[in-house]
C-alpha positions in Angstrom: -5.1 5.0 14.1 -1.4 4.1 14.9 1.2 2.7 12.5 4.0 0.5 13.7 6.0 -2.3 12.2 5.0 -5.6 12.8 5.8 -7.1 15.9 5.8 -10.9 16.3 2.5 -11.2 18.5 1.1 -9.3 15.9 1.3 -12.3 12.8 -1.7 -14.4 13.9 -3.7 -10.9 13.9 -2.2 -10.0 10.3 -3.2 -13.6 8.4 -6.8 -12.7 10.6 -6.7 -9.3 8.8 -6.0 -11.2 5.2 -8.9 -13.8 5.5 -10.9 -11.0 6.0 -9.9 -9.4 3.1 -9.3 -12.2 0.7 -5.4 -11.3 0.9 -3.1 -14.0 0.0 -0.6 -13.6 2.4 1.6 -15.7 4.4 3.1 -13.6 6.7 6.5 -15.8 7.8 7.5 -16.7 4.6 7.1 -12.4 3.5 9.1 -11.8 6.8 11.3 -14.2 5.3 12.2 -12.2 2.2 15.4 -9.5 3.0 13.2 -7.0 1.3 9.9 -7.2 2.9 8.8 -4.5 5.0 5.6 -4.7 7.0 3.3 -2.5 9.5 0.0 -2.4 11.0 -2.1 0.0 11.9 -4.0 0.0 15.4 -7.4 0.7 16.9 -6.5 3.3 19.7 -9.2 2.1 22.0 -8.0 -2.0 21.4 -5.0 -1.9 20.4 -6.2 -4.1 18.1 -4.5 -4.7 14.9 -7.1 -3.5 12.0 -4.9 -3.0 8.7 -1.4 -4.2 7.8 0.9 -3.2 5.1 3.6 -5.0 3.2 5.8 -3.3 0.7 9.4 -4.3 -0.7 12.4 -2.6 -1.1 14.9 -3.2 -4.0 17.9 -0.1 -4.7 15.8 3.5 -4.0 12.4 2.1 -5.0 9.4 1.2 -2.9 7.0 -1.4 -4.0 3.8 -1.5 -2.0 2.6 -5.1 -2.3 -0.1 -5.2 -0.3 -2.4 -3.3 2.4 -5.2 -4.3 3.7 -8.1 -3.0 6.3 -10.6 -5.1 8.3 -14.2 -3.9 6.7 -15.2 -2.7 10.1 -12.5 -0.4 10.1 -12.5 1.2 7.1 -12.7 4.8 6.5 -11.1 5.8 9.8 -7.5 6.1 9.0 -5.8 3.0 9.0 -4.9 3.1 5.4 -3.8 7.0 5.4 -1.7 5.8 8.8 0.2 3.0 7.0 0.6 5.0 3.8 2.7 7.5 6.0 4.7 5.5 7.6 5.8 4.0 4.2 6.5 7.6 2.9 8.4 8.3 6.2 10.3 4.8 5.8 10.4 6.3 2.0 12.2 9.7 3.1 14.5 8.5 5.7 15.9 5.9 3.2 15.8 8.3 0.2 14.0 6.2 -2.3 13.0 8.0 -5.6 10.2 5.5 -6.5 7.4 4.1 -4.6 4.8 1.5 -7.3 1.9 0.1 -6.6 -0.8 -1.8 -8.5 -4.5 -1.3 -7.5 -7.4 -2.7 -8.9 -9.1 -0.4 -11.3 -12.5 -0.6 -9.5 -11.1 0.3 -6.2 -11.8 3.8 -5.9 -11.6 4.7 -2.5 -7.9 3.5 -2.9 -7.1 5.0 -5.8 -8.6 8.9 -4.2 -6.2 7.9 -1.2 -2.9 7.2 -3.6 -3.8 10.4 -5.1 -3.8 12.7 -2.4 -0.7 11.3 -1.3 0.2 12.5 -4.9 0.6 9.2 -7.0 0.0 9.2 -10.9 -1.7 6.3 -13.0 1.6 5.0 -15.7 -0.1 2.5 -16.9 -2.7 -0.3 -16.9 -2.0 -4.2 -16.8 -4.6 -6.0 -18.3 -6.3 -9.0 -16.4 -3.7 -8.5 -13.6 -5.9 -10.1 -10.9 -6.9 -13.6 -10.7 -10.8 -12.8 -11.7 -9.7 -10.9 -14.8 -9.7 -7.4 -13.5 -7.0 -5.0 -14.6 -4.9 -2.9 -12.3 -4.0 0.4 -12.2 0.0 1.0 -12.4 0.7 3.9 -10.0 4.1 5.4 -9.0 5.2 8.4 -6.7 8.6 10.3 -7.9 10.4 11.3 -4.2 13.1 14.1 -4.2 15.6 11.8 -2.6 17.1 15.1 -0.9 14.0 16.4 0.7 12.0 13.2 0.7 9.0 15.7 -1.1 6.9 14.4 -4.1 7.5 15.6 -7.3 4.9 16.6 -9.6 4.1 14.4 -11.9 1.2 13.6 -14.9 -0.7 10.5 -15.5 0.6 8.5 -18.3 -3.3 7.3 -18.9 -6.6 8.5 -18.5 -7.7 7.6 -15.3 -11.4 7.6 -16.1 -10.9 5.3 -19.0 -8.9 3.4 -17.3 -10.9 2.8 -14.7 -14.0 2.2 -16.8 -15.8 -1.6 -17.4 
């Protein structure tokens, strides 16, 4: 898989990868925001776009809003792909924080944040429109080296993740 910013062919492809996903997106009116960042991630043997992600910036910090992978390609490196190229946008800007909020039952995501070294800080109670709670996670960046710094969870992720 290939990560690249969003190109302006690609929007129609990006609200096709949000249906799919149940994202509530609107992709001109993010592009809109000063803030916004966006990529996708590519099939190598389409082209096709298969995952997008949309984070904000505000100061150093990082906020990942939203990524999201076409069931058909999971597992095959899209989300891994797009992660790095926020960590890269991350490094070459010097942020300090990147945050994100994941749903608690999402596991798959939450083993990816991890190895990319995030920490659970918190939980937010009936975050999502069904009721489910998120997961607060946030990556500390040397803002020399662009490296992660260790950090701790600030709550038990198995409780935290339990119904």
């Amino acid at each position: 898989m290939l990560a690249s910013r969003l190109l302006p062919d690609d929007r129609n492809a990006v609200q096709a990868v949000a249906r799919t996903t149940a994202a509530a997106i609107d992709v001109d009116t993010e592009l809109g925001h000063p803030w916004s960042l966006f990529w996708v991630a590519r099939d190598g043997a389409e082209d096709a776009v298969v995952a997008f992600l949309l984070a904000g910036a505000v100061a150093d910090e990082l906020h990942l809003i939203h990524i999201a992978t076409e069931p058909g390609a999971r597992r095959r490196g899209a989300a891994r792909a797009l992660m790095t190229a926020l960590l890269t946008h991350a490094t070459a800007h010097r942020s300090r924080l990147v945050l994100l909020e994941v749903r608690r039952t999402n596991r798959a995501a939450i083993r990816l944040y991890r190895t990319f070294g995030f920490t659970a800080m918190g939980v937010r109670r009936s975050y999502y429109g069904d009721g489910e709670d998120a997961i607060e996670m946030m990556l500390t960046l040397d803002p020399t080296t662009g490296h992660a710094t260790p950090g701790r969870d600030e709550v038990q992720l198995a409780e935290a993740c339990r119904k």
